[in-house]
gemmi code that builds the backbone of each chain (N, CA, C; Angstrom):
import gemmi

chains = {
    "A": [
        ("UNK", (-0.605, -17.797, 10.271), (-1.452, -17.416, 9.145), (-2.751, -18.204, 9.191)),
        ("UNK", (-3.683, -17.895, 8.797), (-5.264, -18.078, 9.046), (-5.716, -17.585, 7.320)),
        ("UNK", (-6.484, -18.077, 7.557), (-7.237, -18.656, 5.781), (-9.278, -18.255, 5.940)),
        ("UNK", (-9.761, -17.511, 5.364), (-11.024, -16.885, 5.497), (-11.480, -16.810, 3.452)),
        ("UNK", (-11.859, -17.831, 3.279), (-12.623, -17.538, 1.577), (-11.039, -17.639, 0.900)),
        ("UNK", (-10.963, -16.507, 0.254), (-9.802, -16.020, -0.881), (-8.758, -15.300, 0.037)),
        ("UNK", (-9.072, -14.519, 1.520), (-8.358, -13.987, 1.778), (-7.545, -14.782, 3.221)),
        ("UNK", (-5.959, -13.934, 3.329), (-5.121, -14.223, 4.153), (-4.911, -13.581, 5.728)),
        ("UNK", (-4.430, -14.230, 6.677), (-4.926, -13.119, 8.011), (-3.440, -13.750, 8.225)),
        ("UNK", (-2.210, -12.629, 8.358), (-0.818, -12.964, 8.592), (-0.859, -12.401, 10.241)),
        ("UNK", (-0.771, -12.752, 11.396), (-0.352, -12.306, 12.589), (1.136, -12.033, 12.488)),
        ("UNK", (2.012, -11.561, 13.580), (3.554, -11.189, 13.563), (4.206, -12.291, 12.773)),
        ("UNK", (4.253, -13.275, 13.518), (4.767, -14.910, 13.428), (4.591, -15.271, 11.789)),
        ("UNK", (3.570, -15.204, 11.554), (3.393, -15.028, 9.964), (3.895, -14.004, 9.088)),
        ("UNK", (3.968, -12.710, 9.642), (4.329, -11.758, 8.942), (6.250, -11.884, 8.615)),
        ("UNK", (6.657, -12.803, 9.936), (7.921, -13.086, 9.907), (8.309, -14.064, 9.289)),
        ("UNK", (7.980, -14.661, 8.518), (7.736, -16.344, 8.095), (7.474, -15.939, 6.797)),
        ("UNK", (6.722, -14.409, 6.302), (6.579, -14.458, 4.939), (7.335, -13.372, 4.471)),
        ("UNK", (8.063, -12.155, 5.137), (9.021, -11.097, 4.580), (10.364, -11.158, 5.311)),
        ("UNK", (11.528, -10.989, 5.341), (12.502, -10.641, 5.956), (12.929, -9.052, 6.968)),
        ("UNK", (12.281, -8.159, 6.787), (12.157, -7.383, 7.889), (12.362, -7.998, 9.441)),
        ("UNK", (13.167, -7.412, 9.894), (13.274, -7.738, 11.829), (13.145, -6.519, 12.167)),
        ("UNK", (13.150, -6.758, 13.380), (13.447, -5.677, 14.355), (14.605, -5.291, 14.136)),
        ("UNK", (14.985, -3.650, 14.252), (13.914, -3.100, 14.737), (13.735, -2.300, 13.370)),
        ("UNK", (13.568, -3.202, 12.354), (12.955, -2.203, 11.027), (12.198, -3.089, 10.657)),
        ("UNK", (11.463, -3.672, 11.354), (9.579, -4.488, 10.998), (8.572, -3.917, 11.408)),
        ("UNK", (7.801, -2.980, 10.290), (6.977, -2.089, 10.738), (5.861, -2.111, 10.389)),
        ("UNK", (5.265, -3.548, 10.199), (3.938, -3.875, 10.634), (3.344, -5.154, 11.466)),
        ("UNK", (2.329, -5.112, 11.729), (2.067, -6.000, 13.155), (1.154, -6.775, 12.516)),
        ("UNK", (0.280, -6.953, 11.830), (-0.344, -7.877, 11.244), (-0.909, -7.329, 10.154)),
        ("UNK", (-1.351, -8.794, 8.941), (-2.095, -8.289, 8.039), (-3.427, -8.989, 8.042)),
        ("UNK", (-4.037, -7.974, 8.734), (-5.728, -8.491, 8.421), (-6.227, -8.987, 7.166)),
        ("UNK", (-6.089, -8.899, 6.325), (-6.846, -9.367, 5.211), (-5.836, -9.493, 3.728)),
        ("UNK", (-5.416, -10.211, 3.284), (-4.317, -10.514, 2.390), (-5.133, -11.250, 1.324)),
        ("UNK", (-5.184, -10.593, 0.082), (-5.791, -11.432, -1.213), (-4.536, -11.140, -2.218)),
        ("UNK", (-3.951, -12.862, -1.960), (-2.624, -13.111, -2.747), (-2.776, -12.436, -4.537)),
        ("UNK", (-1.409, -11.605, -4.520), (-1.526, -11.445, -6.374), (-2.375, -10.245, -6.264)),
        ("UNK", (-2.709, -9.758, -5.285), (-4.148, -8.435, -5.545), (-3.658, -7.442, -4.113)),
        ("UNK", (-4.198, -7.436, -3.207), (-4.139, -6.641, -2.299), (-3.994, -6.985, -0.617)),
        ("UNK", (-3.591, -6.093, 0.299), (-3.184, -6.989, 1.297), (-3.712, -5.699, 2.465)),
        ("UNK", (-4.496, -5.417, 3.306), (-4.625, -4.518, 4.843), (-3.799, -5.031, 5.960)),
        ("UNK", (-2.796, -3.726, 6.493), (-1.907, -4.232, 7.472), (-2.106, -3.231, 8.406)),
        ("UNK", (-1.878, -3.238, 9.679), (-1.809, -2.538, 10.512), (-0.601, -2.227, 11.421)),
        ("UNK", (-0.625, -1.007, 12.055), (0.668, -1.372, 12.691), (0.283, -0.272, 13.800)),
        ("UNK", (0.610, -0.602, 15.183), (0.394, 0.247, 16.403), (1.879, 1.102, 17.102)),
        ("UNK", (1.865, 2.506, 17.309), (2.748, 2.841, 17.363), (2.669, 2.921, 19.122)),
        ("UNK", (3.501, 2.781, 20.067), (3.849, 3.064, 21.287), (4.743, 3.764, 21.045)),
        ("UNK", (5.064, 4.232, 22.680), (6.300, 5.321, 23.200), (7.631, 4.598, 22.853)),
        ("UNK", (7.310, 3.082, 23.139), (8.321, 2.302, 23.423), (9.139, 1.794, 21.750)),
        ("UNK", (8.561, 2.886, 21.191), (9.641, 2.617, 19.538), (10.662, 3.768, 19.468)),
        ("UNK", (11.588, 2.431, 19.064), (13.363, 3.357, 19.758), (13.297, 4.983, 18.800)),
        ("UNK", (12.539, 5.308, 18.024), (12.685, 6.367, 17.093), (11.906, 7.543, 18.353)),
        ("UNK", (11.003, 6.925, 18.692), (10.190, 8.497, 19.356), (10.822, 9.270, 19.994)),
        ("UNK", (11.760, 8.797, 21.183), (12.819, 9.313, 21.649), (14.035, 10.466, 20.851)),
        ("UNK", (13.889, 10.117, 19.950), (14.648, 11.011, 18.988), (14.223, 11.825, 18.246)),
        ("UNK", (12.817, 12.085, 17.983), (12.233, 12.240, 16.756), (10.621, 12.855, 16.907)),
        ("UNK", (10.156, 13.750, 18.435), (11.496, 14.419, 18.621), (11.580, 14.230, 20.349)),
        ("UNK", (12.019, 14.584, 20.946), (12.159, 14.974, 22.389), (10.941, 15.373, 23.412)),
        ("UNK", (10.434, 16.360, 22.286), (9.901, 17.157, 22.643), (8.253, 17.416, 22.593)),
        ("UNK", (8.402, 16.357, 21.180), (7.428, 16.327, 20.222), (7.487, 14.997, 19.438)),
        ("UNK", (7.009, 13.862, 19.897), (7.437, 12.747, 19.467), (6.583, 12.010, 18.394)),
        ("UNK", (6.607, 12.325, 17.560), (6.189, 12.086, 16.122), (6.572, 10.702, 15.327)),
        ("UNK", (5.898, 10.071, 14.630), (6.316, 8.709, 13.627), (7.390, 9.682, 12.521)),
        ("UNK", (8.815, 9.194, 12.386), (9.646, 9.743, 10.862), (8.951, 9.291, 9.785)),
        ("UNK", (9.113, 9.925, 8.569), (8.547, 9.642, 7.163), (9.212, 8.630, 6.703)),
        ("UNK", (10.206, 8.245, 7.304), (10.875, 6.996, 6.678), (10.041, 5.705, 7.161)),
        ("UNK", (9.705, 6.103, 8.258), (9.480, 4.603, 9.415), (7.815, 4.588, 8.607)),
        ("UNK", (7.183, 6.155, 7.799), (5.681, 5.352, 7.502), (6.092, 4.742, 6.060)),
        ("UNK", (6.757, 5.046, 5.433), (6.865, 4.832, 4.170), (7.604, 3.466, 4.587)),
        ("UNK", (7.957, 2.825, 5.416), (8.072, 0.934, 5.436), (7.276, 0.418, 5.767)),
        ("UNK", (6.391, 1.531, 6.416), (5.006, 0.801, 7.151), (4.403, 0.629, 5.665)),
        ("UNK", (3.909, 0.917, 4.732), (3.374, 0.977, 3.722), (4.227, 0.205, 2.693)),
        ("UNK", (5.119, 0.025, 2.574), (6.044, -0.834, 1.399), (5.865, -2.488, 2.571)),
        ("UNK", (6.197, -2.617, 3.267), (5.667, -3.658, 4.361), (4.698, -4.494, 4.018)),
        ("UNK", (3.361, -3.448, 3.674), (2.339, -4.029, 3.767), (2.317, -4.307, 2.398)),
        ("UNK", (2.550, -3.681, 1.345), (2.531, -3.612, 0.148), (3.402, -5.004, -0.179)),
        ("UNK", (4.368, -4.986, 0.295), (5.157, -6.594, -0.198), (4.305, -8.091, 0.164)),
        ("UNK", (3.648, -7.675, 1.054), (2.387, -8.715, 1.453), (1.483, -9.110, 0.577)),
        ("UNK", (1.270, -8.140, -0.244), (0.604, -8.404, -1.447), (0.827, -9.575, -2.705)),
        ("UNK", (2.105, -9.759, -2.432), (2.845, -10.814, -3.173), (3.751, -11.618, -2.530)),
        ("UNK", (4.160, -11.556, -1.152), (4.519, -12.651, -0.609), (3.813, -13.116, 0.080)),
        ("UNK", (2.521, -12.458, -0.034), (1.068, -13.792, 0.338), (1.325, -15.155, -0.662)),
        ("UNK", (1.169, -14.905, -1.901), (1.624, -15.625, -2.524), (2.589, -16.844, -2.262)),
        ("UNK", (1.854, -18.097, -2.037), (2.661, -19.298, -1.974), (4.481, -19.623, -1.540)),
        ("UNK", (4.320, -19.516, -3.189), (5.804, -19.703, -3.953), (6.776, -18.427, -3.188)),
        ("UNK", (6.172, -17.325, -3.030), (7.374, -16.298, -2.801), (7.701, -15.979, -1.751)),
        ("UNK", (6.938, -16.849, -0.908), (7.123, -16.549, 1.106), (8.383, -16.462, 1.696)),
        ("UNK", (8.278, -15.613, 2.446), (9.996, -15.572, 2.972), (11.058, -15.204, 1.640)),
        ("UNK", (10.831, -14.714, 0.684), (12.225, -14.226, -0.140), (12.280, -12.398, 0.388)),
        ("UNK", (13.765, -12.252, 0.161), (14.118, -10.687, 0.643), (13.291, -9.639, -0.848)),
        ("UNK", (13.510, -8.807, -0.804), (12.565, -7.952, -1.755), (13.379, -6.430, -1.662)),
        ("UNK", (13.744, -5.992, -2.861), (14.625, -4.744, -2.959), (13.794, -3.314, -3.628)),
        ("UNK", (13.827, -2.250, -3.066), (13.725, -1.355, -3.701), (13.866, -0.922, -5.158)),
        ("UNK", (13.028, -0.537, -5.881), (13.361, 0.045, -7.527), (12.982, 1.595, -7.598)),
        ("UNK", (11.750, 1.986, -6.788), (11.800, 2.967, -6.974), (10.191, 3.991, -6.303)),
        ("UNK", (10.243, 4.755, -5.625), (9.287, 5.351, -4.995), (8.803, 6.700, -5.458)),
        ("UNK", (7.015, 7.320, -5.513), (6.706, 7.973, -6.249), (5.534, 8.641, -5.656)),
        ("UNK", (5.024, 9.574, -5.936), (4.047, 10.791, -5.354), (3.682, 10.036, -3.788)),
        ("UNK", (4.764, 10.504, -2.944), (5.133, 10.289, -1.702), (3.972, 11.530, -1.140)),
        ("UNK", (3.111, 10.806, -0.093), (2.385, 12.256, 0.504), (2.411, 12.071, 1.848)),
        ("UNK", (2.274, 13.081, 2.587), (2.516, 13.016, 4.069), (1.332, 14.130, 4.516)),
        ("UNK", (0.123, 13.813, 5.212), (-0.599, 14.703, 5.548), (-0.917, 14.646, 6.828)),
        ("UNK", (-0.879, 13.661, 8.173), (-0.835, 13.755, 8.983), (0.323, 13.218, 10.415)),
        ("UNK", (0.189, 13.790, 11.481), (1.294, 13.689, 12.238), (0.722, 11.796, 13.065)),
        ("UNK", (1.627, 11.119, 13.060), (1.163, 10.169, 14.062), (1.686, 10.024, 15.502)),
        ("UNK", (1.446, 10.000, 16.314), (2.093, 10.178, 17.895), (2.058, 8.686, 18.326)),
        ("UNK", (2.428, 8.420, 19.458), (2.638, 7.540, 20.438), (1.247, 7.216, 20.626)),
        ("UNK", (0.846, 6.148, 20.467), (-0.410, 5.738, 20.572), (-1.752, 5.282, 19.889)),
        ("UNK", (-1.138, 5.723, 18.561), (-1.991, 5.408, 17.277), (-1.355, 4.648, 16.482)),
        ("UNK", (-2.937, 4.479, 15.705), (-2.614, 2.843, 14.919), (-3.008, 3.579, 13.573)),
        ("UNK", (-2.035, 3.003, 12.938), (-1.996, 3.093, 11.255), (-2.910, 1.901, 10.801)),
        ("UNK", (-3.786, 2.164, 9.816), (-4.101, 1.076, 8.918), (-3.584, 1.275, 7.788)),
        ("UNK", (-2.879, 0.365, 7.139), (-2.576, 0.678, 5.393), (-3.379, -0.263, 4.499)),
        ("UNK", (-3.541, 0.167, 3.397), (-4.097, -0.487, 2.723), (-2.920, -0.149, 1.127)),
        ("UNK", (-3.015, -1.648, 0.718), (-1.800, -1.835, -0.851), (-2.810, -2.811, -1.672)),
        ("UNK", (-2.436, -2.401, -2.611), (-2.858, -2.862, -3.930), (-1.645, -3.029, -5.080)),
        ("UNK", (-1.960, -3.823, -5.178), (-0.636, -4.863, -6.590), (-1.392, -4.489, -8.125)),
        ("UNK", (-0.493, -3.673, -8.590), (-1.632, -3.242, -10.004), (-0.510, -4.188, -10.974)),
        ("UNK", (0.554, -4.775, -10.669), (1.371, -5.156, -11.904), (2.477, -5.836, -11.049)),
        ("UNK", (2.653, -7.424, -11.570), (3.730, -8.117, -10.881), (4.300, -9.434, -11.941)),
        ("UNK", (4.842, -8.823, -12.416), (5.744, -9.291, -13.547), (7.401, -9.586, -13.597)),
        ("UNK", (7.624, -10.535, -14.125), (9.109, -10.841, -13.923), (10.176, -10.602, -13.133)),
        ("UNK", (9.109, -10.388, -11.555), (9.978, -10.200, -10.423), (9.873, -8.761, -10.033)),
        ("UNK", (9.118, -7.915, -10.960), (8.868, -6.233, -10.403), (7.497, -6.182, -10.266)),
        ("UNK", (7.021, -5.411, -8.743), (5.819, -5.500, -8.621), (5.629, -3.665, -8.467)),
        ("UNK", (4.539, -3.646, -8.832), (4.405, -2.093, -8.974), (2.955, -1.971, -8.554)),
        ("UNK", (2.755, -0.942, -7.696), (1.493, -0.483, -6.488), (1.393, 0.389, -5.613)),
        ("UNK", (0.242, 0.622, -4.697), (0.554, 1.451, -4.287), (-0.212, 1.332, -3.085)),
        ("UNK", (-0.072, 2.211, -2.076), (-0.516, 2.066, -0.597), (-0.783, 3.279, 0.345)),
        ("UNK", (-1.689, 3.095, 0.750), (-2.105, 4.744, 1.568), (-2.468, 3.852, 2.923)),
        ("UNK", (-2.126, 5.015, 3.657), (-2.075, 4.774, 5.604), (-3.408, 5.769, 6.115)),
        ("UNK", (-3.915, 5.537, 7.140), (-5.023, 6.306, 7.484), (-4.694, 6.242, 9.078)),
        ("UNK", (-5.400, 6.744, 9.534), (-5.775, 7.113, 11.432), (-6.949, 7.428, 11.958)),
        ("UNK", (-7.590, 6.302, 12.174), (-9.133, 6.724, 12.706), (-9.740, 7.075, 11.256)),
        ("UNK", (-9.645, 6.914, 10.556), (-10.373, 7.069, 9.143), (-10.061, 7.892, 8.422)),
        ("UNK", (-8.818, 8.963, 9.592), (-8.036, 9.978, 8.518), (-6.828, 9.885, 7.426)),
        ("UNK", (-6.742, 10.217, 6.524), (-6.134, 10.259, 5.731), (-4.247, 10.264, 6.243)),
        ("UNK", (-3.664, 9.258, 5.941), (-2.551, 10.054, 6.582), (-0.858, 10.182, 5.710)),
        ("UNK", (-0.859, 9.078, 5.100), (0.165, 9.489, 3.946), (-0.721, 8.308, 2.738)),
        ("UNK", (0.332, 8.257, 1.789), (0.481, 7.495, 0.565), (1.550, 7.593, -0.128)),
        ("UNK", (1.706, 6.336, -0.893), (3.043, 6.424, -1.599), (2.881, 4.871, -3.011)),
        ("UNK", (3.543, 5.636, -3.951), (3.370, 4.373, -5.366), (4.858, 3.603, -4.798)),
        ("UNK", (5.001, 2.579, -5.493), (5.871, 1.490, -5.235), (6.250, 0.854, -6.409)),
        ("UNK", (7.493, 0.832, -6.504), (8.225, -0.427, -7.602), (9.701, -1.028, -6.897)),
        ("UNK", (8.908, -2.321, -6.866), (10.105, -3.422, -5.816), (10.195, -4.609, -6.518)),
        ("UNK", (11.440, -5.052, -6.424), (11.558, -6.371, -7.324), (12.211, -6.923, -6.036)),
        ("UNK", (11.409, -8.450, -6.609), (11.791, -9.619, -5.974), (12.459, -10.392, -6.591)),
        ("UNK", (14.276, -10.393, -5.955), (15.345, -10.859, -6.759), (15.594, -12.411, -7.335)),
        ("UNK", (14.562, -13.160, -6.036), (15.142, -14.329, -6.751), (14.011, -14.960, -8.308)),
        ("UNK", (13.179, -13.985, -8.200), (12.751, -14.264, -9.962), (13.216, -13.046, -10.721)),
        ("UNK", (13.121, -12.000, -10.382), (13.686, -10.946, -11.343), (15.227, -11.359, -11.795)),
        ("UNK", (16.414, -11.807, -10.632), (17.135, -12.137, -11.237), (17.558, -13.390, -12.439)),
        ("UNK", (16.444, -13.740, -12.899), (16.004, -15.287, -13.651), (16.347, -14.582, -14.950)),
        ("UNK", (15.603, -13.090, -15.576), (15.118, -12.494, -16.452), (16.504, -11.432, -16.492)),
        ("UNK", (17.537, -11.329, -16.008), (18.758, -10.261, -16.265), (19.733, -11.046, -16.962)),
        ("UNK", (19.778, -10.265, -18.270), (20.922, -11.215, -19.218), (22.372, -10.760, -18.905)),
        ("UNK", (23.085, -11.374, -19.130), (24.114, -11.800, -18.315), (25.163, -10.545, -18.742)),
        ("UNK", (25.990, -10.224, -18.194), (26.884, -8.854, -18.080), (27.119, -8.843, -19.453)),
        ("UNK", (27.463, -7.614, -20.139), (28.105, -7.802, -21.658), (29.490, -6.807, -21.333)),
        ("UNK", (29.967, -6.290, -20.375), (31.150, -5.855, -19.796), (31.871, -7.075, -18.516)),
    ],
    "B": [
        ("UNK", (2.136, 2.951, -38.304), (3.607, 3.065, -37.654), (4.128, 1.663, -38.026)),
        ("UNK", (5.381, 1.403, -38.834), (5.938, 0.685, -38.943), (6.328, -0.255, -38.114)),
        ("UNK", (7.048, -1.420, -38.250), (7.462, -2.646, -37.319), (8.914, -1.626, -36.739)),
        ("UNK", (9.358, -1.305, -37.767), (10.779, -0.987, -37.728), (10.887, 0.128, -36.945)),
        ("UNK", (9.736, 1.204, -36.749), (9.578, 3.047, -36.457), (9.262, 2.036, -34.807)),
        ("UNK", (7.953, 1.085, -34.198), (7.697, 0.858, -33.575), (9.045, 0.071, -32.677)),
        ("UNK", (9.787, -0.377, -33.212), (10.595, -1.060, -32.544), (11.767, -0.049, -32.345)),
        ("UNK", (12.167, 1.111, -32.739), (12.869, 2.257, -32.391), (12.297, 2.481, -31.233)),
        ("UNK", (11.004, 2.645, -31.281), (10.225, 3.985, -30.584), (10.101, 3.568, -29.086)),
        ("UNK", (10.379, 1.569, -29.026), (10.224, 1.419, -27.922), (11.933, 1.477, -26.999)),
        ("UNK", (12.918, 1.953, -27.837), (14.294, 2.062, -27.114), (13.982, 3.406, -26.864)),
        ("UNK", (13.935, 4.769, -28.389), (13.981, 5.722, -27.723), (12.972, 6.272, -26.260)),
        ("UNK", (11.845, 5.528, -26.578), (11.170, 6.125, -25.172), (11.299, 5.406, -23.550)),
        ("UNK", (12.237, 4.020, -23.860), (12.005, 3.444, -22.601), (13.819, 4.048, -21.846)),
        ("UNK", (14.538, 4.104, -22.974), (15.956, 4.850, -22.430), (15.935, 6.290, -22.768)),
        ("UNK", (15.246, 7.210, -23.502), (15.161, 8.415, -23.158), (16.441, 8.400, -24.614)),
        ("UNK", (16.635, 7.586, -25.725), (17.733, 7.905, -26.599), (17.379, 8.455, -27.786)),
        ("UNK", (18.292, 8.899, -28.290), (17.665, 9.530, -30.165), (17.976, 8.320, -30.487)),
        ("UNK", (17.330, 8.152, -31.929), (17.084, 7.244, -33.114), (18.730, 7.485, -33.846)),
        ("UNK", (19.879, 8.020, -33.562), (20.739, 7.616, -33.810), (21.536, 6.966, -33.054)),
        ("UNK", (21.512, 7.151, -31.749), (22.036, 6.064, -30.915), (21.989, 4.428, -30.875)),
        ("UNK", (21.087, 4.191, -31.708), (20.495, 2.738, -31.650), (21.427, 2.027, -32.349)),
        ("UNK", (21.700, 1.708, -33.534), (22.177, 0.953, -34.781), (23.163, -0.247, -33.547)),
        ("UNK", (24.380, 0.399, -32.916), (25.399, -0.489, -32.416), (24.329, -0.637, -30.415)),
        ("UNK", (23.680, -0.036, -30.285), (23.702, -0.324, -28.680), (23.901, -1.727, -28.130)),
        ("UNK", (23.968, -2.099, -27.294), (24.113, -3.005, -26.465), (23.546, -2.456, -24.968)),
        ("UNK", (23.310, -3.887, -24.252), (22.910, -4.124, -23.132), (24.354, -3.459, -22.371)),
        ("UNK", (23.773, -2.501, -21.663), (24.588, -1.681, -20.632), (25.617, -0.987, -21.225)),
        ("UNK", (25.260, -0.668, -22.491), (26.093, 0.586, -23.076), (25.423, 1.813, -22.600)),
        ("UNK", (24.339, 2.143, -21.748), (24.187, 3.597, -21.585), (23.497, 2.892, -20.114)),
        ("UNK", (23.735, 3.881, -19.263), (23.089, 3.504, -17.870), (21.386, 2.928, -17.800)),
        ("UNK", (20.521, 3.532, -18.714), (19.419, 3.365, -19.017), (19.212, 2.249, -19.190)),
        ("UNK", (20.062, 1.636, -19.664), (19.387, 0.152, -20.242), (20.260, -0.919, -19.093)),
        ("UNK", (19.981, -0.487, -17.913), (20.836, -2.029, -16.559), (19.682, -3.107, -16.454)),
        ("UNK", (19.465, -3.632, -15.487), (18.837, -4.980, -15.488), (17.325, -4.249, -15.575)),
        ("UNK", (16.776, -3.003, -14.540), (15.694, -2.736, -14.389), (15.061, -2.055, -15.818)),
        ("UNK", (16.181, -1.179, -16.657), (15.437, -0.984, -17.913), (15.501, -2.296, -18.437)),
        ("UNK", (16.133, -2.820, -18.522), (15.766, -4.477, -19.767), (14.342, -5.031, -19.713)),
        ("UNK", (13.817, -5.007, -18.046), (12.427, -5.536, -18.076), (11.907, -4.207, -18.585)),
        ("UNK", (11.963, -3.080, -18.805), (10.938, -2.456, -19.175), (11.118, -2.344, -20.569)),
        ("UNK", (12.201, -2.062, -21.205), (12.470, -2.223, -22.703), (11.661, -3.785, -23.055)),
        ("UNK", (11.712, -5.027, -22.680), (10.704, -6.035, -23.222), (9.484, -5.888, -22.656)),
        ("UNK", (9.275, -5.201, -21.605), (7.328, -5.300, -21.239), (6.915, -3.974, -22.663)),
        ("UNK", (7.815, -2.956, -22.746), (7.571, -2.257, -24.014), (6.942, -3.067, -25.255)),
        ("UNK", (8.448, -3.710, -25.556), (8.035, -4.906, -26.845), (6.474, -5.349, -27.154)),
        ("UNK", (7.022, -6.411, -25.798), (5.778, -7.139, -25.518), (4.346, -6.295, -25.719)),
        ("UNK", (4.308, -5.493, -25.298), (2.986, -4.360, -25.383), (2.845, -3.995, -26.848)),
        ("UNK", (3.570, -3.346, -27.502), (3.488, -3.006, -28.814), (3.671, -3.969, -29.844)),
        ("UNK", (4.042, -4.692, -29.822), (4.091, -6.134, -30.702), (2.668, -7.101, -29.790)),
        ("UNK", (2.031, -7.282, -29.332), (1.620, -7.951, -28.535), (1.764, -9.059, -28.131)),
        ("UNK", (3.213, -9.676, -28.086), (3.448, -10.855, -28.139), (4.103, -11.261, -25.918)),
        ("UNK", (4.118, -11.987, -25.987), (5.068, -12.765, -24.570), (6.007, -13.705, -24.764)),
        ("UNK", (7.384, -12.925, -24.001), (8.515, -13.575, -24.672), (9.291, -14.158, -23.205)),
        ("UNK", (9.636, -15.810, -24.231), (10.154, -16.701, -23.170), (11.216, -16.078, -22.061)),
        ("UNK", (11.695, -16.721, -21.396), (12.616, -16.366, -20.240), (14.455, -16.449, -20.893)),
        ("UNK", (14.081, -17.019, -21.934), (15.569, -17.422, -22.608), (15.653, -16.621, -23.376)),
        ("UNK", (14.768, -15.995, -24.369), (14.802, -15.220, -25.194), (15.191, -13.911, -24.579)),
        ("UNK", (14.218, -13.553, -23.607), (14.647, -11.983, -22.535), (16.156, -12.380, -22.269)),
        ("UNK", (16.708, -12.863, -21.373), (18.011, -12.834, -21.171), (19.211, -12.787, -22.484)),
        ("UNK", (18.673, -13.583, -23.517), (19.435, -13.105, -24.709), (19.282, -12.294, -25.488)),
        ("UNK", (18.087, -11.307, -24.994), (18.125, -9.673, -25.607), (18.745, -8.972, -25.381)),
        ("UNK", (20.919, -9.087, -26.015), (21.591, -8.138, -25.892), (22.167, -6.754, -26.214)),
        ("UNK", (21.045, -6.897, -27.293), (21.249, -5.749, -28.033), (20.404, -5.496, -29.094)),
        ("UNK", (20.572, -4.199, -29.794), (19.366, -3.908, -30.727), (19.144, -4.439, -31.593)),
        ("UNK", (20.401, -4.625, -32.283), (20.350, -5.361, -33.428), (20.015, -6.990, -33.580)),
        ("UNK", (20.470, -7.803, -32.482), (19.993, -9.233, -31.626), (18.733, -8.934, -31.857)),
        ("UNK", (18.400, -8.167, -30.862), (16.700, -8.409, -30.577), (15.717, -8.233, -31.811)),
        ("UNK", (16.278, -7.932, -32.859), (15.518, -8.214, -34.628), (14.776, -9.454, -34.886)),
        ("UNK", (16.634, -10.139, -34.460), (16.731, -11.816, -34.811), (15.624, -12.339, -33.792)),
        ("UNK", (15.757, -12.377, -32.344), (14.480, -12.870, -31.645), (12.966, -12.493, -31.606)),
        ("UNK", (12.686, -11.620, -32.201), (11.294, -10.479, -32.391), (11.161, -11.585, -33.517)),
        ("UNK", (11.659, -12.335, -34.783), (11.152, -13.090, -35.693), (10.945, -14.499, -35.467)),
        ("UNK", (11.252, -14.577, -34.148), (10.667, -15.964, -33.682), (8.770, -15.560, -33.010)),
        ("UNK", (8.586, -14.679, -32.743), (7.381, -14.488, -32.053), (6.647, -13.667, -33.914)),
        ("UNK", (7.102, -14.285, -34.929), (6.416, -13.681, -36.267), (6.558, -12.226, -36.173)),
        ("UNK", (7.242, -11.324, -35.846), (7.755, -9.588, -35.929), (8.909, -9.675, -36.713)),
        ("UNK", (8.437, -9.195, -37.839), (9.594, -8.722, -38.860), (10.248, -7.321, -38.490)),
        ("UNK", (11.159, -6.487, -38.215), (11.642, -5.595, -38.009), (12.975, -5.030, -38.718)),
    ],
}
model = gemmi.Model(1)
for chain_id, residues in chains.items():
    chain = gemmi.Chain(chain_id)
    for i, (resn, *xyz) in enumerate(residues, 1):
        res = gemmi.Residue()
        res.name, res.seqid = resn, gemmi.SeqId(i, " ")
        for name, pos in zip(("N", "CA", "C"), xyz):
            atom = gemmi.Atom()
            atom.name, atom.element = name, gemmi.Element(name[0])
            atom.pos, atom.b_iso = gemmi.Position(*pos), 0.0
            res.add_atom(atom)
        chain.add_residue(res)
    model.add_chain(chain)
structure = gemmi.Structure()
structure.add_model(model)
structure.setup_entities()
């Protein structure tokens, strides 16, 4: 990690050091520009050599909608585990929203995403993140993920 | 809008319940209200009362009728 003004520059090594994602479901390669508590640009380069292309399809080897939509929650969790205090904690799903998919990505192109943190409160962070290609448009998706070890601070205790 | 209409209004709209369901609820008497509605049932509060409520107080918001008693520590009569 590298330090520029207000903002953060996470390489792999960093990116591994501040989320729990591995291989082979770590699906971004660095974050260029990280402004903790606010917003975070990540990138991620797709080769032949990702075990999905082979499958997905044969014929026609395309990025799955699953694999962009981590590329984008990825980058989006960067947004707040830039953040100091929260580096390296795991981070769970709550809930995903006007999911868009408008272009195909192949073997050889690089995603940029860009996330923004509009609300990060008592362990739920809520935002959202769009992917591009060469300046094209290529999906987007809203986000609500809580980070358990403060959200679970704020859950009152079973009443069953 | 009342303390009392406002403090309904933030169960029926954050669990989707009628205004008769409320009187006995409790925390995880209807699926709506698990750990992830609880933060949104108090960021509700919090918004419409405009107040910010401690970390001890949220966890001991077990229920509707409870959460009266703690809403009058932040001065909300209900």
């Amino acid at each position: 990690m590298s330090e520029s003004g207000d903002k953060l520059f996470f390489d792999t090594i960093g990116i591994l050091e501040s989320q729990r994602n591995r291989y082979p479901l770590l699906f971004v390669d660095q974050i260029t520009e990280a402004v903790p508590g606010k917003s975070a640009v990540g990138i991620k380069n797709f080769t032949y050599n990702e075990w999905f292309f082979p499958a997905h399809y044969d014929d026609e080897p395309n990025v799955p909608g699953f694999v962009l939509i981590e590329c984008l929650v990825q980058t989006f969790i960067m947004t707040f585990l830039s953040i100091e205090e929260y580096r390296g904690n795991k981070t769970n799903f709550l809930g995903i929203d006007n999911v868009k998919f408008r272009r195909k990505i192949v073997p050889g192109e690089t995603m940029k995403i860009s996330a923004n943190l509009k609300s990060f409160k008592r362990g739920i962070a809520i935002g959202t993140a769009e992917g591009e290609v060469d300046g094209e448009f290529a999906c987007c998706a809203d986000f609500t993920v809580s980070l358990p070890v403060v959200f679970d601070k704020f859950v009152p205790p079973k009443s069953k | 809008m009342s303390n009392v209409e406002k403090y309904q209004q933030a169960f029926t709209e954050t669990f989707g319940l009628g205004e008769d369901q409320l009187a006995d609820l409790k925390y995880q008497d209807v699926p709506e209200w698990d750990s992830v509605g609880h933060m949104n049932l108090m960021g509700a509060l919090e918004d419409v009362f405009d107040i910010e409520m401690d970390i001890d107080d949220i966890t001991d918001f077990s229920s509707f009728e409870h959460g009266k008693t703690i809403l009058k520590k932040y001065n909300v009569n209900v």
